[in-house]
C-alpha positions as CSV (number, residue, x, y, z in Angstrom):
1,X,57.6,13.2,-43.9
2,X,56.2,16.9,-42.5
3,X,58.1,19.5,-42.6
4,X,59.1,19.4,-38.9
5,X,60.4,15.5,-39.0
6,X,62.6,17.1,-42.1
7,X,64.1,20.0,-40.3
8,X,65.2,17.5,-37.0
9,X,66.9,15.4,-39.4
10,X,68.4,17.9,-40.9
11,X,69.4,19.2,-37.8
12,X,70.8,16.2,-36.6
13,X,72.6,15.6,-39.4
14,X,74.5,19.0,-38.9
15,X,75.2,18.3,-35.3
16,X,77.2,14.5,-36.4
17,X,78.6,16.6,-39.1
18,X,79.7,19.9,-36.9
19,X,80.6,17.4,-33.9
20,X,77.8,19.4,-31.5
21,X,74.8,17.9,-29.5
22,X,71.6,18.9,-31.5
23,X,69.9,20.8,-29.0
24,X,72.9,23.3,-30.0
25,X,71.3,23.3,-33.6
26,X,68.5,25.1,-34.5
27,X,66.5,26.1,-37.9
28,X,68.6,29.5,-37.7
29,X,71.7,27.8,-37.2
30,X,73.9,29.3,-39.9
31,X,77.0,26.5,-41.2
32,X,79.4,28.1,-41.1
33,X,79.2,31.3,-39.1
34,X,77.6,28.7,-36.1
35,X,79.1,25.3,-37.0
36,X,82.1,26.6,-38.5
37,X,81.8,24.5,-42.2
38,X,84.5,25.0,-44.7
39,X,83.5,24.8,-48.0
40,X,84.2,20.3,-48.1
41,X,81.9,19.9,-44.6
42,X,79.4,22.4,-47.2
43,X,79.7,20.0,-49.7
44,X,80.0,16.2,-47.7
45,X,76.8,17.7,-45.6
46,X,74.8,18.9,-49.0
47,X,75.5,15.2,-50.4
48,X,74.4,13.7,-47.3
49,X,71.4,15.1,-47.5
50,X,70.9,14.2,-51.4
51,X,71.9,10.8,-50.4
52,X,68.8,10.8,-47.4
53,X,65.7,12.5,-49.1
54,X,66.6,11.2,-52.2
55,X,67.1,14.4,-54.4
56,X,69.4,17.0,-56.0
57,X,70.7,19.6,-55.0
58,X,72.3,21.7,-57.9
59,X,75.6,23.6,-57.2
60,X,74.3,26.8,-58.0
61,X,71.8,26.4,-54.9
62,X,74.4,25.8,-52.9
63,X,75.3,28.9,-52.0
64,X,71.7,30.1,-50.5
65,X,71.7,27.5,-48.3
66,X,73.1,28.9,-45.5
67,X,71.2,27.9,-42.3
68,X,69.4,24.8,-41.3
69,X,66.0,26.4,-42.2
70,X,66.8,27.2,-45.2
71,X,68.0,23.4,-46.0
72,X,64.6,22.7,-45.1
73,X,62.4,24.8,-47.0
74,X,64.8,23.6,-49.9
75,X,64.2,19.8,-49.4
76,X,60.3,20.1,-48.8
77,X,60.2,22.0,-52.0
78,X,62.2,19.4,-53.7
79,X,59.6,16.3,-52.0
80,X,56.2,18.4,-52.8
81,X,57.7,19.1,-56.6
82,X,58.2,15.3,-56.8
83,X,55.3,13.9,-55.6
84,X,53.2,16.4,-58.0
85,X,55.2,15.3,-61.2
């Protein structure tokens, strides 16, 4: 997947999750300043997106990802790391 077929799925997957149309969601879009996530949307959203890509996403980084964006840059991080190993 590029980068850019990550980030719409990501961003679709935080418009189901905030109950918005996607065109409403955007790499800047922060969860919960924008979508107004409490900390278990946070969570269910950060185990969807484990459960999709197929990775990890440790608690500690939890916290830095705050906007749709920087989901992204995590998750193609994540897929570039593993296909290297």
């Amino acid at each position: 997947m590029t980068r850019e077929e990550i980030q719409q799925k990501l961003m679709e997957m935080a418009a189901e999750k905030a109950g918005v149309p996607v065109l409403q969601v955007t790499p800047a879009t922060h969860f919960v300043n924008d979508l107004e996530f409490d900390s278990l949307d946070t969570m269910e959203y950060a185990m969807e997106v484990e459960d999709f890509f197929k990775l990890s996403v440790p608690d500690e980084d939890l916290d830095k990802l705050v906007t749709v964006g920087a989901v992204a840059d995590f998750v193609v991080e994540e897929l570039n790391g593993a296909a290297t190993a």
